[in-house]
N, C-alpha and C positions, 0 to 999 in steps of 0.2 A: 885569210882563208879564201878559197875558192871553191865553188859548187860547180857541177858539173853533171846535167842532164840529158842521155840521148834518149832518141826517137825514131822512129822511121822502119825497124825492124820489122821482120815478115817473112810468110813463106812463098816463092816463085818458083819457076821451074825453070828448067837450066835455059840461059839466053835470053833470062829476061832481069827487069832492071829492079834496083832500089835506089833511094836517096836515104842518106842518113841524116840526123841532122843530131846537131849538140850548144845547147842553152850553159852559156857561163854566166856568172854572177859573181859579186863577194868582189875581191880585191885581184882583179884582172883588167887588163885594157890592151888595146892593139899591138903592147910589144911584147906579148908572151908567145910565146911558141905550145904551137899544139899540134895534137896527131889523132889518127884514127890507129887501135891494135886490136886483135885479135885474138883468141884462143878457141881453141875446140877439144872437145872430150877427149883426154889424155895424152894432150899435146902442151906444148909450151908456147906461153904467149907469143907472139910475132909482131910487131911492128908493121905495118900496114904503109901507111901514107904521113908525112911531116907538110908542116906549113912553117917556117922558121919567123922570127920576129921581123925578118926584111921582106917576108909574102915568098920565098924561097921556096920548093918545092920538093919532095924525094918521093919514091916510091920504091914498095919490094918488088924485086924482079916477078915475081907470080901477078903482080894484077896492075902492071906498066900496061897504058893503052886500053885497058878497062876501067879502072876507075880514076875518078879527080878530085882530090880534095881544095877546098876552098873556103871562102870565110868572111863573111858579112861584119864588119870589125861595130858597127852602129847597132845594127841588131845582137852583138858577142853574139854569136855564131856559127859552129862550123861545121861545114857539109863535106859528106863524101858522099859522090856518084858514083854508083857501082851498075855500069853495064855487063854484059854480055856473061850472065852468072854464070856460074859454074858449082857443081856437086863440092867440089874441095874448096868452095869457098863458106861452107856451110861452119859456124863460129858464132861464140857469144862476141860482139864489137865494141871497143870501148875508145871513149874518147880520153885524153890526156893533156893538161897542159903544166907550164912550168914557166918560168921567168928566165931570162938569158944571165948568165951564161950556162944553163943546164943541158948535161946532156939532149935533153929532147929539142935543143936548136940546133943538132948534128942531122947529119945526113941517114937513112933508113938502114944501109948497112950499118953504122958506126955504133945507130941504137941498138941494133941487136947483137953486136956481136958485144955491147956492155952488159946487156941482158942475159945471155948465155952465164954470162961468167957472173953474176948479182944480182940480189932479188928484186924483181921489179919496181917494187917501194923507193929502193937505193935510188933507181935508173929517173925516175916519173917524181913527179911532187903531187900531182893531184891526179886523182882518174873517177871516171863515172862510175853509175852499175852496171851499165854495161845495156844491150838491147840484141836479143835473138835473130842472126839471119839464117833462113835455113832454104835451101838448094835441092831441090828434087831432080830426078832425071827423068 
C-alpha cells in the first residue's frame, strides 16, 4: 500500500505562484511513477504533469512553460511548481502514483485519453485527497 499526502494548496491571484508538494509512504521508492491531476467543479479529472520511473517528464498542453513537476526521491517527494496562475487553473489537485509498468508511466496525453475512456481508479493505483488551488482574477 501506498499513502499519499498533498500540501501547498491556496488562494492567489492570477500571475502568481504555488508549490505543491506530496508526502509518500507505505511501499514506494524511486521507481514508481507519479503525477500531479486535477479536477474542478463539473469537470472531468485531467492529468496535469507525469514524472516517469526514468525522472522522464510530460506535461498537459495548458500548463507547459508554467508549471514543473519534480521529485526529491530521499525525501518521497513530489513537487509541482505552478507559476504564472491563471483563473482556469482553479482545481482540487491531486497527486498519483503507481509502479511501472502502469499506465501512469505513459506520457500526459496517453493518460488522459485512458481516462476519457475508464474510471480513474482503472487508470491510477493510488491517489491522495487531494489539496484546493483557487485562482482569482
Amino acid at each position: 500500500q501506498v499513502q499519499l499526502v498533498e500540501s501547498g494548496g491556496g488562494s492567489v491571484q492570477a500571475g502568481g505562484s504555488l508549490r505543491l508538494s506530496c508526502a509518500a509512504s507505505g511501499d514506494t521508492d524511486s521507481t514508481y511513477c507519479m503525477g500531479w491531476f486535477r479536477q474542478a467543479p463539473g469537470r472531468d479529472r485531467e492529468a496535469v504533469a507525469v514524472i516517469d520511473n526514468e525522472g522522464s517528464t510530460s506535461y498537459a498542453e495548458s500548463v507547459k512553460g508554467r508549471f514543473t513537476i519534480s521529485q526529491d526521491n530521499a525525501k518521497k517527494t513530489l513537487y509541482l511548481q505552478m507559476n504564472s496562475l491563471k483563473p482556469a487553473d482553479t482545481a482540487m489537485y491531486y497527486c498519483a502514483a503507481d509502479a511501472p509498468p502502469a499506465p501512469l508511466c505513459r506520457p500526459v496525453t496517453a493518460i488522459q485519453a485512458l481516462g476519457g475512456m475508464n474510471p480513474w481508479d482503472w487508470v491510477v493505483g493510488y491517489w491522495g485527497q487531494g489539496t484546493q488551488v483557487t485562482v482569482s482574477s
